[in-house]
C-alpha positions, 0 to 999 in steps of 0.5 A: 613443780613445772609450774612453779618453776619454768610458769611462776618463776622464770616466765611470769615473775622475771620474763626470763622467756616468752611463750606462746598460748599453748605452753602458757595454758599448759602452765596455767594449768599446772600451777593451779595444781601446785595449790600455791595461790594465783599466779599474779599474788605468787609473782607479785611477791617474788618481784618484792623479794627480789627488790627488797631481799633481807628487809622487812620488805621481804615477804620471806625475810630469810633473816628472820630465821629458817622457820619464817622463811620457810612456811613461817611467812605464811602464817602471819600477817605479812609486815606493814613494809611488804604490803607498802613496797609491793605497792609500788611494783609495776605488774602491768604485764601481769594485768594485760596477760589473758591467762593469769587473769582468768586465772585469778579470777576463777582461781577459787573454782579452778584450784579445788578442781585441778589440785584435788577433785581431777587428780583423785578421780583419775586414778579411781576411773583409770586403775580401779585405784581406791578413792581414800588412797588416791585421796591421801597420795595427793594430799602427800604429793602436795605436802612433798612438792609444796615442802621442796618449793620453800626449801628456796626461800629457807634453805637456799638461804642459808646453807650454800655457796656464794660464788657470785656475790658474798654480800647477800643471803642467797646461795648455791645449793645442790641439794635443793635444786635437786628437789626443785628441778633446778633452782638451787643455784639461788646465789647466781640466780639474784645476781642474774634473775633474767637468766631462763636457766637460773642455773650457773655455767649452763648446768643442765646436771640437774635442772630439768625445767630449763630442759623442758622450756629448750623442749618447748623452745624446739617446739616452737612455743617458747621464744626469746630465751635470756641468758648470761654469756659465760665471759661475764659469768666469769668476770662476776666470779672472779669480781666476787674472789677480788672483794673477799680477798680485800675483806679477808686482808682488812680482817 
């Protein structure tokens, strides 16, 4: 989940942080074991949804109900409009960085290696651990952690609050950032992306990925931390407050 979280998502997708090779290694790493495709193919698309949320542009539409957006998306052919808007997006920085192109380019070998071969045999040489439960306990973690990361696109889409902006999909919701280590405050994290802690009000209740990146931002590897100050947080708010008022009184 780390490497989807603190790797994928607030580093390489929305540079919300830089990092120096240790750490970046470390991510490569642990988003090979998350078994959720290259780095460059799962940044590339979550720029797309970003840029084209609730279009046909969207890889995870989430208007296109709960089951596309959950692990729907995945099992068709992606719309004629995300592969022409995708193209279209800048991923240079992607291209230049050393580790998501090796990553890339040896990710056929590397994701059997650290998603199911390493993780299996460990617990075998380690704790006399029996291979089928070693075997089956990974193919559950999997199945719990690959679950828990499409509860972002589906159910942080749909049932929540939107504190920061009504007029989109995205919302807060708890119990998915619970899950996720933090990435349930969905509505704040669209209208502030940049922000490494995507977490409203710097709430740190129950997001441990942000607590990681500060560990290995006290360690010196990670550096340039981007985040919103807590006035103009406010001020979105109170922006948000203002405009549902209006439409309540047009209604």
């Amino acid at each position: 989940m780390l490497g989807t979280t603190a790797g994928c998502h607030r580093l390489w997708s929305h540079r919300a942080y830089k990092a120096k090779w240790p750490m970046k290694l470390i991510l490569t790493i642990f988003q090979t074991a998350a078994f959720q495709g290259p780095i460059y193919v799962w940044v590339r698309d979550h720029r797309v949804h970003h840029k084209f949320t609730d279009t046909n542009a969207d890889p995870y539409n989430a208007r296109r109900g709960f089951f596309f957006s959950h692990v729907g998306w995945l099992l068709i052919r992606k719309h004629p409009d995300v592969l022409k808007k995708g193209a279209m997006l800048d991923c240079k920085d992607l291209k230049q960085d050393p580790f998501v192109v090796f990553q890339r380019k040896w990710y056929a070998f590397l994701m059997p290696f650290c998603c199911f071969i390493l993780p299996t045999l460990i617990p075998c040489w380690a704790w006399n651990e029996t291979l089928s439960n070693a075997w089956h306990l990974i193919i559950c973690s999997l199945c719990l952690n690959l679950n828990m990361t499409f509860s972002v696109n589906s159910v942080a889409h749909i049932w929540g609050t939107k504190p920061y902006d009504k007029s989109i999909s995205p919302v807060n919701n708890t119990g998915v950032s619970f899950v996720t280590l933090g990435e349930g405050w969905h509505n704040y994290h669209h209208v502030f992306p940049w922000d490494y802690k995507t977490a409203e009000l710097g709430n740190y209740t129950l997001d441990f990925a942000t607590v990681f990146i500060d560990l290995f931002a006290f360690l010196g590897l990670a550096y340039d931390l981007k985040t919103v100050h807590i006035d103009i947080v406010k001020k979105r708010i109170l922006q948000n407050q203002h405009m549902n008022n209006k439409i309540s009184y047009k209604e």
